[in-house]
GUMAR-368780 format. One record per residue (C-alpha): residue number from 1; residue in three letters; x, y, z. Coordinates in Angstrom, 3 decimals, padded with zeros to 6 digits, m for minus. Layout:
<pts>
NUM; ALA; X; Y; Z
...
</pts>
This chain:
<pts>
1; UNK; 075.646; 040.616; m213.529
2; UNK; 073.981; 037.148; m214.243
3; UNK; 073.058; 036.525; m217.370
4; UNK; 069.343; 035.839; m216.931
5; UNK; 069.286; 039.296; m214.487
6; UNK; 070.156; 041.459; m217.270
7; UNK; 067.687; 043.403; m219.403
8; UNK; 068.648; 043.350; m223.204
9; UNK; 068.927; 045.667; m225.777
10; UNK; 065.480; 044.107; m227.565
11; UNK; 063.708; 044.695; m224.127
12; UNK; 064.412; 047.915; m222.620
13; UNK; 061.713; 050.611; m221.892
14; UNK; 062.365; 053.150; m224.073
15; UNK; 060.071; 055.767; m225.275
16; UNK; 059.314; 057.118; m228.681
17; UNK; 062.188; 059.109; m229.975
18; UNK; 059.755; 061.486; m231.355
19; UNK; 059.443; 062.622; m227.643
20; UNK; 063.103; 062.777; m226.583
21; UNK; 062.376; 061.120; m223.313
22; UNK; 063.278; 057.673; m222.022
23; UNK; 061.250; 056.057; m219.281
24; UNK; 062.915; 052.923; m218.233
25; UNK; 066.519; 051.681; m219.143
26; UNK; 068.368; 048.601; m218.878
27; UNK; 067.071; 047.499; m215.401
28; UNK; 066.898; 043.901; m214.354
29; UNK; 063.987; 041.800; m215.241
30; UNK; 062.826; 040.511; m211.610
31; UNK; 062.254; 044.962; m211.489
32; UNK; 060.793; 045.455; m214.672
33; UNK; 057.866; 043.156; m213.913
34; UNK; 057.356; 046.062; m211.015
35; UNK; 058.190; 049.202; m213.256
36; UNK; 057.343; 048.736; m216.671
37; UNK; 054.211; 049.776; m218.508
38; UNK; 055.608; 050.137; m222.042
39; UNK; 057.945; 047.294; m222.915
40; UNK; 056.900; 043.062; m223.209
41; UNK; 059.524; 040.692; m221.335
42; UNK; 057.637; 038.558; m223.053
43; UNK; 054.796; 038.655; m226.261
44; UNK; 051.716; 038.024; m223.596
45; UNK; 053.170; 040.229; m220.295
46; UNK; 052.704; 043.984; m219.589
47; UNK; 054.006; 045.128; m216.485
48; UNK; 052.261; 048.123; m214.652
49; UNK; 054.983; 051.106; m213.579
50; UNK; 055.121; 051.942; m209.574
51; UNK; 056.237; 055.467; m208.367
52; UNK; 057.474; 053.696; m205.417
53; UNK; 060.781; 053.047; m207.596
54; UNK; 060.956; 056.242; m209.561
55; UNK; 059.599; 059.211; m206.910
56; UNK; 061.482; 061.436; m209.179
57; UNK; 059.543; 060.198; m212.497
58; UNK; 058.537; 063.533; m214.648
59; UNK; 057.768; 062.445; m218.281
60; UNK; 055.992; 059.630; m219.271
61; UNK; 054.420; 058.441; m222.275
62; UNK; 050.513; 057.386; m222.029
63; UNK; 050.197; 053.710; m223.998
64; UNK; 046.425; 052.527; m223.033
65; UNK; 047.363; 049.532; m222.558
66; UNK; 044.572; 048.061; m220.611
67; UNK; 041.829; 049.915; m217.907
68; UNK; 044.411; 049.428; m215.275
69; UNK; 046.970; 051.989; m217.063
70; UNK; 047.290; 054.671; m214.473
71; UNK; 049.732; 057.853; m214.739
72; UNK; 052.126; 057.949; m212.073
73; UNK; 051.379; 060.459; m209.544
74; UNK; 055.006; 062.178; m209.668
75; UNK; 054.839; 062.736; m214.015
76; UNK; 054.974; 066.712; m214.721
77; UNK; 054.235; 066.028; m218.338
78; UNK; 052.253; 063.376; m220.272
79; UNK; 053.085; 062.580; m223.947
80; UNK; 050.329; 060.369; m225.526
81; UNK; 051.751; 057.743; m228.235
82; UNK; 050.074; 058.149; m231.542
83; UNK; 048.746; 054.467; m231.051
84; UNK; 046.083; 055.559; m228.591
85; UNK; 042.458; 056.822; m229.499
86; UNK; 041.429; 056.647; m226.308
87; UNK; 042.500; 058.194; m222.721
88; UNK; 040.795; 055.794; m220.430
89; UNK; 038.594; 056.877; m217.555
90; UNK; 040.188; 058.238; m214.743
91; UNK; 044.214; 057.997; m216.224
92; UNK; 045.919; 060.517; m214.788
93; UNK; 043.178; 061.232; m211.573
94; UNK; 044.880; 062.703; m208.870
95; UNK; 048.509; 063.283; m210.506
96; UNK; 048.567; 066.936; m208.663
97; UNK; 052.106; 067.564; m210.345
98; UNK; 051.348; 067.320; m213.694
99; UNK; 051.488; 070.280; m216.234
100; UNK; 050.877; 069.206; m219.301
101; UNK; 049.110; 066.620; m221.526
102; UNK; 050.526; 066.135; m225.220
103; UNK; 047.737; 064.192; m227.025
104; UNK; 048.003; 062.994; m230.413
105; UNK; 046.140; 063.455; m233.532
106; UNK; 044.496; 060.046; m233.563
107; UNK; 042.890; 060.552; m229.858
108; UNK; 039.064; 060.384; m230.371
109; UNK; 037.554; 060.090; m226.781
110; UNK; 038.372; 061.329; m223.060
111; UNK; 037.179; 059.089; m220.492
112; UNK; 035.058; 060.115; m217.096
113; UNK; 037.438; 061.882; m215.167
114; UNK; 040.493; 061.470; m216.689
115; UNK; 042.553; 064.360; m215.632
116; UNK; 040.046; 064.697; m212.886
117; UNK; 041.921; 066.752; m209.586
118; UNK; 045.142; 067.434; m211.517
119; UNK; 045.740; 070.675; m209.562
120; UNK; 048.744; 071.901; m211.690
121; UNK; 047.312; 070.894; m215.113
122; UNK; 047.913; 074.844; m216.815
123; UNK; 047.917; 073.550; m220.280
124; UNK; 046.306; 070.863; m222.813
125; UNK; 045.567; 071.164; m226.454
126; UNK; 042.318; 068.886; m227.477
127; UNK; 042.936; 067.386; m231.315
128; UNK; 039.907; 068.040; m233.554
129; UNK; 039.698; 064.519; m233.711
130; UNK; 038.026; 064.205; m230.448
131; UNK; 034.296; 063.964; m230.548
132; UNK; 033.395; 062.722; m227.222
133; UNK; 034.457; 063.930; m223.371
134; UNK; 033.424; 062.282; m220.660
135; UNK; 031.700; 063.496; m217.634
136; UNK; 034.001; 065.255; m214.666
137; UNK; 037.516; 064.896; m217.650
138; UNK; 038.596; 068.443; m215.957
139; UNK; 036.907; 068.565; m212.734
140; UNK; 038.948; 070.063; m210.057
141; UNK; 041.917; 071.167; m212.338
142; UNK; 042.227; 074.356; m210.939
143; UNK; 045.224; 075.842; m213.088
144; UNK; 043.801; 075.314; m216.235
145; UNK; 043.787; 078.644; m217.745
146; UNK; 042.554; 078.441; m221.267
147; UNK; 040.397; 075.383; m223.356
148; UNK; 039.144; 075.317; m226.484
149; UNK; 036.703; 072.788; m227.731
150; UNK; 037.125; 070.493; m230.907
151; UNK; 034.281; 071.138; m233.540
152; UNK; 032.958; 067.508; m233.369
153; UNK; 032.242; 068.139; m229.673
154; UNK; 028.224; 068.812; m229.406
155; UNK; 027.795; 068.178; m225.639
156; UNK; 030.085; 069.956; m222.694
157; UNK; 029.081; 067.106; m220.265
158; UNK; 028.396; 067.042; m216.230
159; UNK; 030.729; 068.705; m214.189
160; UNK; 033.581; 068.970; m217.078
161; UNK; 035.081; 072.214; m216.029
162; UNK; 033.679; 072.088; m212.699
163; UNK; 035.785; 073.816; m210.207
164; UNK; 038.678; 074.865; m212.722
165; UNK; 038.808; 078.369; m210.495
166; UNK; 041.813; 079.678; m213.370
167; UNK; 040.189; 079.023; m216.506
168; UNK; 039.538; 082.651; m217.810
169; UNK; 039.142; 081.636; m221.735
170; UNK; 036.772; 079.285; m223.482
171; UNK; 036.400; 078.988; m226.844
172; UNK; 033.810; 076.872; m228.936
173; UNK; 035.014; 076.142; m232.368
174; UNK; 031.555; 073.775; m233.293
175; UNK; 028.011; 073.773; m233.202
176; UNK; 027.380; 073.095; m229.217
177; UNK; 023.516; 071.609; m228.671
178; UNK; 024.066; 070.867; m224.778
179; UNK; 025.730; 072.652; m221.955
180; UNK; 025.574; 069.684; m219.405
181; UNK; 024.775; 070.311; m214.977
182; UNK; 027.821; 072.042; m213.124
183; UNK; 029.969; 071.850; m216.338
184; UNK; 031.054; 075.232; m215.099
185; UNK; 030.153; 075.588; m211.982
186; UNK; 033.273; 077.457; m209.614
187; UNK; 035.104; 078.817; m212.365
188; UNK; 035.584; 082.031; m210.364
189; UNK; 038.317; 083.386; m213.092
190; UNK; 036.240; 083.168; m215.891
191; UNK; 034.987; 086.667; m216.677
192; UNK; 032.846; 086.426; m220.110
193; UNK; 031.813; 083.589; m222.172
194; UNK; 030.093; 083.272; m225.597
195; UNK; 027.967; 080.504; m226.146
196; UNK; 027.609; 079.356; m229.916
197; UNK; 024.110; 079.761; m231.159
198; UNK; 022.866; 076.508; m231.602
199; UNK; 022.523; 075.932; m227.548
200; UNK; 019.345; 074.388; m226.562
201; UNK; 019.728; 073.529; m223.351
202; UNK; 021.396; 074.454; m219.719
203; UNK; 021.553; 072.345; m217.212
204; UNK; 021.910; 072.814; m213.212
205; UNK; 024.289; 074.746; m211.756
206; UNK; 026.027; 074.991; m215.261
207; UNK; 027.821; 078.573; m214.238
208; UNK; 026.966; 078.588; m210.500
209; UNK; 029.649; 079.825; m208.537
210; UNK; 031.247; 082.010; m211.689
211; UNK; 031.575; 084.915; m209.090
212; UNK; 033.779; 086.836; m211.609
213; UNK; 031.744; 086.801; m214.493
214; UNK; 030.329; 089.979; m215.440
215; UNK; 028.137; 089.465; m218.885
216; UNK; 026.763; 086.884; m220.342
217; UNK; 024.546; 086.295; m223.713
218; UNK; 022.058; 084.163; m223.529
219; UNK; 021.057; 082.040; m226.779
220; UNK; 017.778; 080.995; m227.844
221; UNK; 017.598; 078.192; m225.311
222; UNK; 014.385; 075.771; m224.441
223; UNK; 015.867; 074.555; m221.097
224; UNK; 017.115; 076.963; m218.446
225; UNK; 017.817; 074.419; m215.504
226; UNK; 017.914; 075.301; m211.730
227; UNK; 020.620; 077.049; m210.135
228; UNK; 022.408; 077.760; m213.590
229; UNK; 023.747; 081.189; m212.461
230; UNK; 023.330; 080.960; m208.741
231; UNK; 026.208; 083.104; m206.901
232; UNK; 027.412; 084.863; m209.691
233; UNK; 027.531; 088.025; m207.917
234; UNK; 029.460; 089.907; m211.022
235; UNK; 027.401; 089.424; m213.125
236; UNK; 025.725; 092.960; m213.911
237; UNK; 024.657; 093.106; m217.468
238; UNK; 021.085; 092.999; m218.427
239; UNK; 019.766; 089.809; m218.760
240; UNK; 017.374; 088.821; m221.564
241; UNK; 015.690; 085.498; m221.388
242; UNK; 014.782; 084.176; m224.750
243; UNK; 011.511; 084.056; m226.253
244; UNK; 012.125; 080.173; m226.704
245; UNK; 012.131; 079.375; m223.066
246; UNK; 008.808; 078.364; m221.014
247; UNK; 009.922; 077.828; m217.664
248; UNK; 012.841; 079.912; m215.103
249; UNK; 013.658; 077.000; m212.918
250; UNK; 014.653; 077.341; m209.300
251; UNK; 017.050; 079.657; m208.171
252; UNK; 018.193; 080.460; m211.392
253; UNK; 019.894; 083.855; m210.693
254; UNK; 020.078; 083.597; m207.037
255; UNK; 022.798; 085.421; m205.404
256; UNK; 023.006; 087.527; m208.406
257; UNK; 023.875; 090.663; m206.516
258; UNK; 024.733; 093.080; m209.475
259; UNK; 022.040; 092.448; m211.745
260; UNK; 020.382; 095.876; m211.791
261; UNK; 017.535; 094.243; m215.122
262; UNK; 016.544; 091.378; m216.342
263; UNK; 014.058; 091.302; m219.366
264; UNK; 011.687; 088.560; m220.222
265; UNK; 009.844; 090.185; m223.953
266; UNK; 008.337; 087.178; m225.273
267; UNK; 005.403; 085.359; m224.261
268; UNK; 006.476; 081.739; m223.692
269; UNK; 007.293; 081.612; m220.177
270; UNK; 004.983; 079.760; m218.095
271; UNK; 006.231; 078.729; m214.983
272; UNK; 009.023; 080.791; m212.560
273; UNK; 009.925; 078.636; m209.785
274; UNK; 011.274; 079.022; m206.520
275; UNK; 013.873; 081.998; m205.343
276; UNK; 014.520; 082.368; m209.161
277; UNK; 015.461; 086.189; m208.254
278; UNK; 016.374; 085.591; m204.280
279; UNK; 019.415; 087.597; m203.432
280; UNK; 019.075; 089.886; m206.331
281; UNK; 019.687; 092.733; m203.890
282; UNK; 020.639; 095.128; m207.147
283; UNK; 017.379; 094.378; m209.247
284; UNK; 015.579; 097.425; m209.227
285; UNK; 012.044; 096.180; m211.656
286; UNK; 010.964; 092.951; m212.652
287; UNK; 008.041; 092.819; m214.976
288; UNK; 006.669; 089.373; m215.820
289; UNK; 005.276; 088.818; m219.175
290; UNK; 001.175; 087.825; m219.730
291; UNK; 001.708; 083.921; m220.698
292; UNK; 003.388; 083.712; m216.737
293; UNK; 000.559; 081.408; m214.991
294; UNK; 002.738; 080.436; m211.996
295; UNK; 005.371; 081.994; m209.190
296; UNK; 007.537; 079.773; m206.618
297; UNK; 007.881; 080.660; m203.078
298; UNK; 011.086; 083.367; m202.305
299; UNK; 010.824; 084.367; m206.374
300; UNK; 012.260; 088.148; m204.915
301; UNK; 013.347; 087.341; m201.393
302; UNK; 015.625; 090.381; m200.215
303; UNK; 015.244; 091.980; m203.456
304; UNK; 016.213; 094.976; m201.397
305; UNK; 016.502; 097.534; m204.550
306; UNK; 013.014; 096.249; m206.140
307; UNK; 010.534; 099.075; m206.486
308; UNK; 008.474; 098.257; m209.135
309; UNK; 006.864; 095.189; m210.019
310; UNK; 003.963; 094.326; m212.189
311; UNK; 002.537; 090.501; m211.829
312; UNK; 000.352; 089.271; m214.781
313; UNK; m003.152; 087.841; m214.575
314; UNK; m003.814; 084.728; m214.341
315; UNK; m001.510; 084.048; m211.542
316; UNK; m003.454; 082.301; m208.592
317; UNK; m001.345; 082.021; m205.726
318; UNK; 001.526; 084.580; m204.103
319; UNK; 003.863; 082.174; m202.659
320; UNK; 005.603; 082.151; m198.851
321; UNK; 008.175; 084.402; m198.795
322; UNK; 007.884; 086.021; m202.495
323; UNK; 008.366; 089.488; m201.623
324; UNK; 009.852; 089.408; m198.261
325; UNK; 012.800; 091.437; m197.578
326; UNK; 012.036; 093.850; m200.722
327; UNK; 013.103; 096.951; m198.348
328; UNK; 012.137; 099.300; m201.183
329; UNK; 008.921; 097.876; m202.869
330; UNK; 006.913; 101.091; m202.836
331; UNK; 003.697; 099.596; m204.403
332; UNK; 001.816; 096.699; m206.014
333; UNK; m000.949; 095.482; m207.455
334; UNK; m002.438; 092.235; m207.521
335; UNK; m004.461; 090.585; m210.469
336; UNK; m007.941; 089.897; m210.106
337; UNK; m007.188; 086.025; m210.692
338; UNK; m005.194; 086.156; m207.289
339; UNK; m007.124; 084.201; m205.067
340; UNK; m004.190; 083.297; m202.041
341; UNK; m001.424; 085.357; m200.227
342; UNK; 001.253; 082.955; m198.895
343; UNK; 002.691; 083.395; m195.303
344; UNK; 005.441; 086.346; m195.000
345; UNK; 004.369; 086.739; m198.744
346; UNK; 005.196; 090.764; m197.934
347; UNK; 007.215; 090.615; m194.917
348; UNK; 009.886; 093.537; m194.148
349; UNK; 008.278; 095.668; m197.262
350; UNK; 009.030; 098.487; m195.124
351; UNK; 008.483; 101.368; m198.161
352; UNK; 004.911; 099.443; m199.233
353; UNK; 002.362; 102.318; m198.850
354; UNK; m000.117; 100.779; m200.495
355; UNK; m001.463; 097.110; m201.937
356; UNK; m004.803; 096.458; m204.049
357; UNK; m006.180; 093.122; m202.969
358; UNK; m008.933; 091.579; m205.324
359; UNK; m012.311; 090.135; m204.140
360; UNK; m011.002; 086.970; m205.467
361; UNK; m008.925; 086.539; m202.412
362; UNK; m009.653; 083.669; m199.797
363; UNK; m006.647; 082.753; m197.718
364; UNK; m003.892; 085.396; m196.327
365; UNK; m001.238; 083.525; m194.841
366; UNK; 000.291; 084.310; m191.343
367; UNK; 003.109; 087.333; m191.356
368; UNK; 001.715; 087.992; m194.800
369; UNK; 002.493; 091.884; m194.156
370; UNK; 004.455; 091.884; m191.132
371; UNK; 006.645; 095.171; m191.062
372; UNK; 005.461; 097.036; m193.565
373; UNK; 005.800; 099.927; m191.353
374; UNK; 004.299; 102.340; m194.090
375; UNK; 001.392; 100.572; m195.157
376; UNK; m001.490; 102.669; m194.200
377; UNK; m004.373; 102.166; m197.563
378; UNK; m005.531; 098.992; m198.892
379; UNK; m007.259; 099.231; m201.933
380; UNK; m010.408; 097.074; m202.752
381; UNK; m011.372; 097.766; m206.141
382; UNK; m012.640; 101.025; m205.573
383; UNK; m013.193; 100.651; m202.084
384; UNK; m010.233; 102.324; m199.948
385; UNK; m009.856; 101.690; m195.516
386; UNK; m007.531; 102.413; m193.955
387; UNK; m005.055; 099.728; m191.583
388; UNK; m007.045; 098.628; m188.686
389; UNK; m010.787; 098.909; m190.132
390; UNK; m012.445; 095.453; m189.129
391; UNK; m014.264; 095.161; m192.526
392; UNK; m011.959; 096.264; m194.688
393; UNK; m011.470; 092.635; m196.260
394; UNK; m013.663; 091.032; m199.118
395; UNK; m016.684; 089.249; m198.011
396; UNK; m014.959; 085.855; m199.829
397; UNK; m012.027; 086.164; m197.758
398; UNK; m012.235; 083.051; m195.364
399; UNK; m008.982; 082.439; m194.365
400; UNK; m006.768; 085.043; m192.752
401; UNK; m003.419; 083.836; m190.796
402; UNK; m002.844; 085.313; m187.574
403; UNK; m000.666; 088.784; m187.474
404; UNK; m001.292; 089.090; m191.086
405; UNK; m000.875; 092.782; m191.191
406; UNK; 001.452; 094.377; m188.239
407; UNK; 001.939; 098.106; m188.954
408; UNK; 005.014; 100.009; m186.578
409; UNK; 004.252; 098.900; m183.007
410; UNK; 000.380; 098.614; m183.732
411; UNK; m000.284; 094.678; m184.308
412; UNK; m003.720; 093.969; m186.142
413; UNK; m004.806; 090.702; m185.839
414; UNK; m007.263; 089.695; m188.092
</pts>
């Protein structure tokens, strides 16, 4: 072979020994401008490897040399050289055959989606020298089994461990502040997880989808964000929301279908808002502290186990749709600070034998008690008619929706 075709000893790809692995090899210079990612033909050139010329390509060793430094798609296992301290955003996106990732010690950030999609990742140890992850790193690796998180890390970003449907085992080793939107979301394998203590704040959608976990502890939190644990429909031991936390955002535990209790002791929730409890078909009592001034539309829809519930005053307004669908809701009262019922508020409340509506009440919304089938008292104060009395209704009601009430086959159209 010509002389100026041949690829000395000084520049051939090799990897470091440390490793046992060897990339490139004596190949001709005119091909190592195509293949090579690792070795300089010259002090100022780095040459960017192409799977094209090695489909079979399984080890490779990770250099950051540059943004542009991609992991070929084909590499089963990724070996990082102890130069790097950074794995650049989106490295090895995509690569759906690789296994495993071998960082080093002196690794001290992940970039936004790095090992995002990489289907067949089962294994990667994080260095505790690692104090920042970026958003989506994991997202979509569904064979990830097991992670555990370096002490420096304080926030599990966006979407992190989204849709990693093996990982059954998480472990925290330091003080976690943040617990970022759908950083869990679709882990169906994961069964339990322990949250350190010092969690503040969950975002959206942070376990939605978890359909296989069964218990969860929740710490003294501030922010509970919508959706958190929507569709976990394992998850069946009692729930206890923190004193610390003044608002149940939207469909919190919707879908929940084995939650037979949730408990809410302290006095520093505010604000539950819409279908926090929707699809809680298991929940059998609710009762919502004192300091609770306002309820979303749906809160209980199809809360089909629900017999008791017990709403505090000050509440203004029953939403569309709070109660509709509870199957089994035997009886309620409503607080004398109640002044609307929303449309279908009650609807399907089949077992509802009686209600107590307030003389604060102006405006019942259309459907508001369509099918309660056993309704036959409401209660005024002290004042009891029975369904289908014309003046059975406070003098300050002034707004009535039509078919509010429709007992059996007897419609009464107020």
């Amino acid at each position: 072979m010509d002389k100026e075709h041949q690829h000395s000893a000084s520049d051939s790809c090799t990897s470091s020994s440390s490793y046992g692995i060897l990339v490139l090899r004596k190949v001709p210079k005119y091909l190592a401008r195509k293949l090579c990612t690792t070795c300089s033909i010259s002090k100022n050139l780095k040459y960017k490897i192409s799977s094209q010329y090695f489909p079979n390509l399984e080890n490779y060793v990770y250099r950051g040399n540059g943004s542009r430094e991609a992991v070929p798609k084909t590499v089963k296992n990724v070996f990082v050289h102890p130069s790097v301290t950074e794995i650049k955003q989106s490295a090895s996106q995509g690569c759906t055959a690789l296994q495993e990732i071998r960082l080093s010690a002196g690794v001290t950030s992940i970039g936004r989606g790095a090992c995002r999609d990489c289907t067949s990742l089962v294994s990667i140890i994080l260095p505790n020298s690692i104090s920042t992850i970026g958003q989506y790193a994991f997202q979509g690796c569904s064979s990830l089994q097991s992670i555990s998180m370096p002490k420096s890390i304080q926030i599990v970003q966006d979407g992190l461990f989204d849709r990693c449907a093996s990982l059954r085992s998480i472990d925290f080793k330091g003080p976690i502040d943040t617990i970022g939107n759908y950083s869990f979301a679709g882990c169906c394998g994961l069964q339990f997880i322990e949250l350190p203590k010092s969690v503040r704040s969950i975002g959206n959608g942070a376990f939605s989808g978890c359909s296989s976990l069964t218990s969860f502890i929740l710490p003294a939190v501030d922010t509970l964000g919508d959706s958190v644990f929507s569709g976990c429909s394992s998850l069946s031991s009692p729930i206890f929301l923190p004193d610390s936390l003044t608002c149940v955002g939207d469909n919190v535990f919707s879908g929940c279908s084995s939650i037979t209790t949730i408990m809410m002791p302290g006095e520093s929730i505010k604000t539950i808002k819409n279908s926090a409890f929707s699809g809680c078909t298991s929940l059998e009592s609710l009762h919502l502290p004192s300091s609770v001034r306002s309820i979303g539309h749906s809160i209980c829809y199809d809360c089909c186990s629900l017999v008791s519930l017990t709403l505090p005053n000050g509440i203004t307004t029953i939403k569309r749709g709070s109660f509709c669908g509870c199957e089994n809701l035997v009886s309620i009262h409503l607080p004398a600070s109640v002044t609307t019922i929303g449309a279908c508020a009650f609807k399907g409340c089949k077992s509802l034998r009686s209600i107590t509506l307030p003389e604060s009440i102006v405006v019942i919304g259309a459907y508001a008690f369509c099918g309660c089938s056993s309704l036959t008292l409401i209660s005024i104060l002290y004042f009891i008619a029975p369904v289908g009395v014309d003046d059975f209704l406070p003098a300050s009601l002034t707004t009535v929706g039509g078919v509010c009430l429709m007992v059996a086959s007897r419609p009464v159209v107020l």
